[in-house]
GUGUTOR-940610 format. One record per atom (N, C-alpha, C): residue number from 0; residue in one letter; atom name; x, y, z. Coordinates in pm, whole numbers, padded with zeros to 5 digits. Atoms other than C-alpha are relative to their C-alpha. Example, Ala and Ser with C-alpha at 12.3 -4.5 7.8 and 13.67 -1.06 7.14 Angstrom:
# residues 2
0, A, N, 00089, -00119, 00000 .
0, A, CA, 01230, -00450, 00780 .
0, A, C, 00090, 00120, 00000 .
1, S, N, -00082, -00119, -00006 .
1, S, CA, 01367, -00106, 00714 .
1, S, C, -00077, 00109, 00073 .
***
This chain:
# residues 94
0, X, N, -00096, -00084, 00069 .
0, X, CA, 17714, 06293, -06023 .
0, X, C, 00089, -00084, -00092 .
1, X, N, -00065, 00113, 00077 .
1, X, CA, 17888, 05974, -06146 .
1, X, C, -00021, -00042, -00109 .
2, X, N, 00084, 00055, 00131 .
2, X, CA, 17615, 05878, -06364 .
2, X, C, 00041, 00089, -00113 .
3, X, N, -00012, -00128, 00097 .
3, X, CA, 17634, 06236, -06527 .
3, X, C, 00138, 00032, -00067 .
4, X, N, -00132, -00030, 00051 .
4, X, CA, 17992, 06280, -06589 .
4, X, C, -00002, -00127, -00129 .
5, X, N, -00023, 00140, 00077 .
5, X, CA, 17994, 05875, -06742 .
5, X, C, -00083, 00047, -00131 .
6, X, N, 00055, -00001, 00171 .
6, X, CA, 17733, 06025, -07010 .
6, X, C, 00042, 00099, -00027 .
7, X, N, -00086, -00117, 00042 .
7, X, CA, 17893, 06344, -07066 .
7, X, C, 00089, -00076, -00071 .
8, X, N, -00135, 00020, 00098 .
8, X, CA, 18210, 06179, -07186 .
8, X, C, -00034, -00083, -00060 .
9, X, N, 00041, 00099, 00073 .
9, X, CA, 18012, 05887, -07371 .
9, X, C, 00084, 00004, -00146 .
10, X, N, -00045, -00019, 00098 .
10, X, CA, 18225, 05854, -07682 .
10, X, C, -00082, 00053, -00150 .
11, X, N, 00134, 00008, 00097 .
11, X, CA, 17895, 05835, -07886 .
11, X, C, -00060, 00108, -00009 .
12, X, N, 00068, -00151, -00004 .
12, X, CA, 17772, 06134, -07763 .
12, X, C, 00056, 00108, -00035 .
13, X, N, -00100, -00092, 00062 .
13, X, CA, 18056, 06332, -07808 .
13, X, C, -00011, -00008, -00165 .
14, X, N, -00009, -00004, 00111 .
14, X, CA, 18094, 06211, -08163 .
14, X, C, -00126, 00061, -00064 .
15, X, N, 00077, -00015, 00066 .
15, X, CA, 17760, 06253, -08233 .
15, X, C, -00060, 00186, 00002 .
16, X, N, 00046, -00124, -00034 .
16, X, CA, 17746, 06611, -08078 .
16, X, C, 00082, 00067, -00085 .
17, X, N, -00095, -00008, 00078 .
17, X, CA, 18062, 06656, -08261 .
17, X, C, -00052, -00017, -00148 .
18, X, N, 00070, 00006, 00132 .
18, X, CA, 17881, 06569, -08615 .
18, X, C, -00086, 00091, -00022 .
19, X, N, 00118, -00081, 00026 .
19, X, CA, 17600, 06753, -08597 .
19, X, C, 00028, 00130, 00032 .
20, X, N, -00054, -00130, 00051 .
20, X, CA, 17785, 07090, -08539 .
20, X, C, 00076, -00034, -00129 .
21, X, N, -00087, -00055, 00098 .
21, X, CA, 18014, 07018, -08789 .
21, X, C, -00118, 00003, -00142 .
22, X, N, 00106, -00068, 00124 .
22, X, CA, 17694, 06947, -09046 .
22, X, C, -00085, 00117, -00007 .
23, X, N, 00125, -00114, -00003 .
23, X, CA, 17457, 07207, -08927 .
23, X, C, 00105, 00170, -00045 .
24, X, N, -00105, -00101, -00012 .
24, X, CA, 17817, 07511, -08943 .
24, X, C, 00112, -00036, -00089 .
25, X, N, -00087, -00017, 00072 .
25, X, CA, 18083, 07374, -09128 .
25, X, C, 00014, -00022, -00157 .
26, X, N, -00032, 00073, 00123 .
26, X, CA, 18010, 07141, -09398 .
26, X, C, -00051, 00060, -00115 .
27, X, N, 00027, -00060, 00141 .
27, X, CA, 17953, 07243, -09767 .
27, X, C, -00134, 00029, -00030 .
28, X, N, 00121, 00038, -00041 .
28, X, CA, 17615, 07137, -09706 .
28, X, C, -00054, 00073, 00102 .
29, X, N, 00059, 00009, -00114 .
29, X, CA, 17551, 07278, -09420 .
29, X, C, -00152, 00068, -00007 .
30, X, N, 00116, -00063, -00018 .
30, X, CA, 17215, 07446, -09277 .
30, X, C, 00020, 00144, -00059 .
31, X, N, -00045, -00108, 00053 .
31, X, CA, 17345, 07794, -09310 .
31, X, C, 00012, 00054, -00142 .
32, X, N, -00019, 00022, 00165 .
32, X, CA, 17461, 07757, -09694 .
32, X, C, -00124, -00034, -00051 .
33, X, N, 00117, 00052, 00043 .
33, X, CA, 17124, 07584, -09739 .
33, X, C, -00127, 00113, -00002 .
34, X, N, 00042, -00133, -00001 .
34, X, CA, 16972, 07917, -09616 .
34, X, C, -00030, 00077, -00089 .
35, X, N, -00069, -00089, 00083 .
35, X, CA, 17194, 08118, -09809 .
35, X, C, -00064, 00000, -00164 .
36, X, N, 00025, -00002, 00125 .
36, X, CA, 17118, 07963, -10121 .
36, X, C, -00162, -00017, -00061 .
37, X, N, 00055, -00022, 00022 .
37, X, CA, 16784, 07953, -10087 .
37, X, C, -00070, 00185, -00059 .
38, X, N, 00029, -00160, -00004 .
38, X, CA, 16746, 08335, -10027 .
38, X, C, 00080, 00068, -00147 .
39, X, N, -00038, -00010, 00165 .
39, X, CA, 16927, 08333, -10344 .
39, X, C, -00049, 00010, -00080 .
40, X, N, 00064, 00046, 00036 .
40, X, CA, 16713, 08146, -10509 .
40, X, C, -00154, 00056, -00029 .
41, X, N, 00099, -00080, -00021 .
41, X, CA, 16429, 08370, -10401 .
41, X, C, 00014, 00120, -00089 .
42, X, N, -00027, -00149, 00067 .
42, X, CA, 16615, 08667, -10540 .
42, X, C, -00029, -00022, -00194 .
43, X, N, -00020, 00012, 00131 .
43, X, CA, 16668, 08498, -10859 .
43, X, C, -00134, -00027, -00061 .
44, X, N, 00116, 00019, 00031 .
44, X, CA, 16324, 08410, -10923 .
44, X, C, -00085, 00101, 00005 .
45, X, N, 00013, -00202, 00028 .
45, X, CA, 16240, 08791, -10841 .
45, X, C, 00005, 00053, -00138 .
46, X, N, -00066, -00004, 00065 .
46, X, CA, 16455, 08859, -11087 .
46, X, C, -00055, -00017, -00161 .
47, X, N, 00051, 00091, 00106 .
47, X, CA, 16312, 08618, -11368 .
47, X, C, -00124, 00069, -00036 .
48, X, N, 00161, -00046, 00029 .
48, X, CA, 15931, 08705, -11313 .
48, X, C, 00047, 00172, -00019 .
49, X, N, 00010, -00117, 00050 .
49, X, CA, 16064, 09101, -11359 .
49, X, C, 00035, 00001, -00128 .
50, X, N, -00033, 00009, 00149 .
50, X, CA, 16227, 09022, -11694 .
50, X, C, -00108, -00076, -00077 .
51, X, N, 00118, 00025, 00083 .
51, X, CA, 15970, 08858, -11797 .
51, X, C, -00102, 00084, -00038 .
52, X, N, 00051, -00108, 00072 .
52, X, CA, 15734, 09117, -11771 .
52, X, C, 00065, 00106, -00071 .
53, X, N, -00070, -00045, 00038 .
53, X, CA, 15996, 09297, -11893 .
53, X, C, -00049, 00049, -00161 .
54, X, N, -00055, 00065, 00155 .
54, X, CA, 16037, 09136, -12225 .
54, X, C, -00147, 00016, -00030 .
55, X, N, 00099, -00011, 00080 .
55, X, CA, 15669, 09099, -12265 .
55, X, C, -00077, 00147, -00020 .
56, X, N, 00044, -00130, 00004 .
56, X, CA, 15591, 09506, -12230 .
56, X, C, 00078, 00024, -00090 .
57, X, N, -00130, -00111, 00162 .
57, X, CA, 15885, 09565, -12498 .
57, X, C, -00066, -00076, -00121 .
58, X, N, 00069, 00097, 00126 .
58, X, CA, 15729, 09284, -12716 .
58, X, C, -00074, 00105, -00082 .
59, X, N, 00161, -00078, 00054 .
59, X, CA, 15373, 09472, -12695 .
59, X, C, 00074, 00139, -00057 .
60, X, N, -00079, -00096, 00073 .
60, X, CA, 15582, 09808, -12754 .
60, X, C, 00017, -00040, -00149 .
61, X, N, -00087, 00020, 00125 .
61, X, CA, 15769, 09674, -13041 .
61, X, C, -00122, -00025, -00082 .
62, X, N, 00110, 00021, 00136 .
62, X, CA, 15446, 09533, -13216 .
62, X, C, -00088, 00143, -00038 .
63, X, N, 00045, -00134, 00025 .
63, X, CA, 15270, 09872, -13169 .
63, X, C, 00095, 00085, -00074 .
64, X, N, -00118, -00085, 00030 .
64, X, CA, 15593, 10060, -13285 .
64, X, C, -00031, -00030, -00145 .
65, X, N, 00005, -00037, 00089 .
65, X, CA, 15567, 09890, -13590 .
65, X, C, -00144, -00041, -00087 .
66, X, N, 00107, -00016, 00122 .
66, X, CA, 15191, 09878, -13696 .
66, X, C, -00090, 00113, -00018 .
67, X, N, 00020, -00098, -00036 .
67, X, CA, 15132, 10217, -13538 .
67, X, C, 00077, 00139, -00044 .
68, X, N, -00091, -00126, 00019 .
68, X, CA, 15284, 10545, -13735 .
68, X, C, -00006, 00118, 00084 .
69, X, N, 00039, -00075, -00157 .
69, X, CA, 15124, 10736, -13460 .
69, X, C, 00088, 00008, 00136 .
70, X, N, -00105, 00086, -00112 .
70, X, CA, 15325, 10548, -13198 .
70, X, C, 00143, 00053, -00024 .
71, X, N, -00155, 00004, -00007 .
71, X, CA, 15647, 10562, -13378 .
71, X, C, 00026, 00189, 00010 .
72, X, N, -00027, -00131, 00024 .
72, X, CA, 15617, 10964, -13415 .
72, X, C, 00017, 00020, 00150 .
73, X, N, 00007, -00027, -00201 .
73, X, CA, 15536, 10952, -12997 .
73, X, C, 00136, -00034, 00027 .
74, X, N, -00108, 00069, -00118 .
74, X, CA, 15799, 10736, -12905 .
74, X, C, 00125, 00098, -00085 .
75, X, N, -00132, -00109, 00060 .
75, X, CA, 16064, 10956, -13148 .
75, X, C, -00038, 00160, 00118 .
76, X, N, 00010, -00137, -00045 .
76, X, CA, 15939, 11292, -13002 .
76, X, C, 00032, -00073, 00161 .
77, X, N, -00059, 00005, -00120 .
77, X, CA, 15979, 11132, -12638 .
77, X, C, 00146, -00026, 00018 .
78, X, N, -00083, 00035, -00043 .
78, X, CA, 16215, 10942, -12642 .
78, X, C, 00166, 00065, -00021 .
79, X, N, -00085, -00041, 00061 .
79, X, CA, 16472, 11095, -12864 .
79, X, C, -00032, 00168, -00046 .
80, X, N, -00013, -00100, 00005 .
80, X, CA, 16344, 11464, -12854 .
80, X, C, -00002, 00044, -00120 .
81, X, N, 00027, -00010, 00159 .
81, X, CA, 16251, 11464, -13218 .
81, X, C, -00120, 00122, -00004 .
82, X, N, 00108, -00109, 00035 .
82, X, CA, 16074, 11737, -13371 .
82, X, C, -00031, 00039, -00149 .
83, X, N, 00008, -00026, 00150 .
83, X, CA, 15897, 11881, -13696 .
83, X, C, 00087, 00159, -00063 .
84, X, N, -00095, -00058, 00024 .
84, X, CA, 16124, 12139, -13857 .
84, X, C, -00075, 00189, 00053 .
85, X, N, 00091, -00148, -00055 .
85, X, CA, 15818, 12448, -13746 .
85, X, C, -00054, -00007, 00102 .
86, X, N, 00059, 00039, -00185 .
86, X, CA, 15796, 12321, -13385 .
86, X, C, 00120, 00067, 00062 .
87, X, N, -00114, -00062, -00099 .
87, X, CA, 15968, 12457, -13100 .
87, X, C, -00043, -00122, 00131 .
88, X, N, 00036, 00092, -00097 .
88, X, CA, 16025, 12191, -12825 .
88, X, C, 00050, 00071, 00141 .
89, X, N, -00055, -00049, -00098 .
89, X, CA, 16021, 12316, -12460 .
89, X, C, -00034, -00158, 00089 .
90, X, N, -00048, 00124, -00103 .
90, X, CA, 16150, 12014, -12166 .
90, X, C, -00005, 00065, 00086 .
91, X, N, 00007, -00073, -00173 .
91, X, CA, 16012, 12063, -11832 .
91, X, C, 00024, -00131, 00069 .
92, X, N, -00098, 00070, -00077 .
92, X, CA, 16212, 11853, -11615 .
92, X, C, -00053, -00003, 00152 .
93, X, N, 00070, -00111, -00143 .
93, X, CA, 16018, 11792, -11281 .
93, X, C, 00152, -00086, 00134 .
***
């Protein structure tokens, strides 16, 4: 029981048990934060690869928009509810 108590209070051990919570929970660094900012990191890279396809579906849009007069009459009548002056537009809304 002697032995056990003498390494229990080992100064060394303490300190060192003492360090390694405070890096793994407190420090700036720690494990936790390291987590954190990965799962971040994850999001943000989500993020990236959706704008990217993003950007490259508006591209292809945009080049069709303008070598397509076909296109641009579609995307007016959708988008903006455009019409020819002897049309009647009915919007079914589902």
């Amino acid at each position: 029981m002697k032995k056990v108590f003498r390494i229990l209070t080992n100064k060394f051990l303490i300190v060192g048990i003492a360090f390694a919570v405070w890096i793994v929970y407190f420090d700036q660094n720690s494990w936790v934060a390291q987590e954190a900012q990965k799962k971040e990191i994850q999001t943000v890279n989500r993020n990236i690869a959706y704008l990217q396809n993003e950007i490259t579906r508006m591209e292809k849009e945009y080049r069709e928009l303008k070598t397509n007069p076909q296109r641009v009459e579609q995307y007016a009548r959708e988008r903006y509810k455009m019409k020819k002056d002897n049309e009647d537009v009915f919007l079914i809304e589902r």
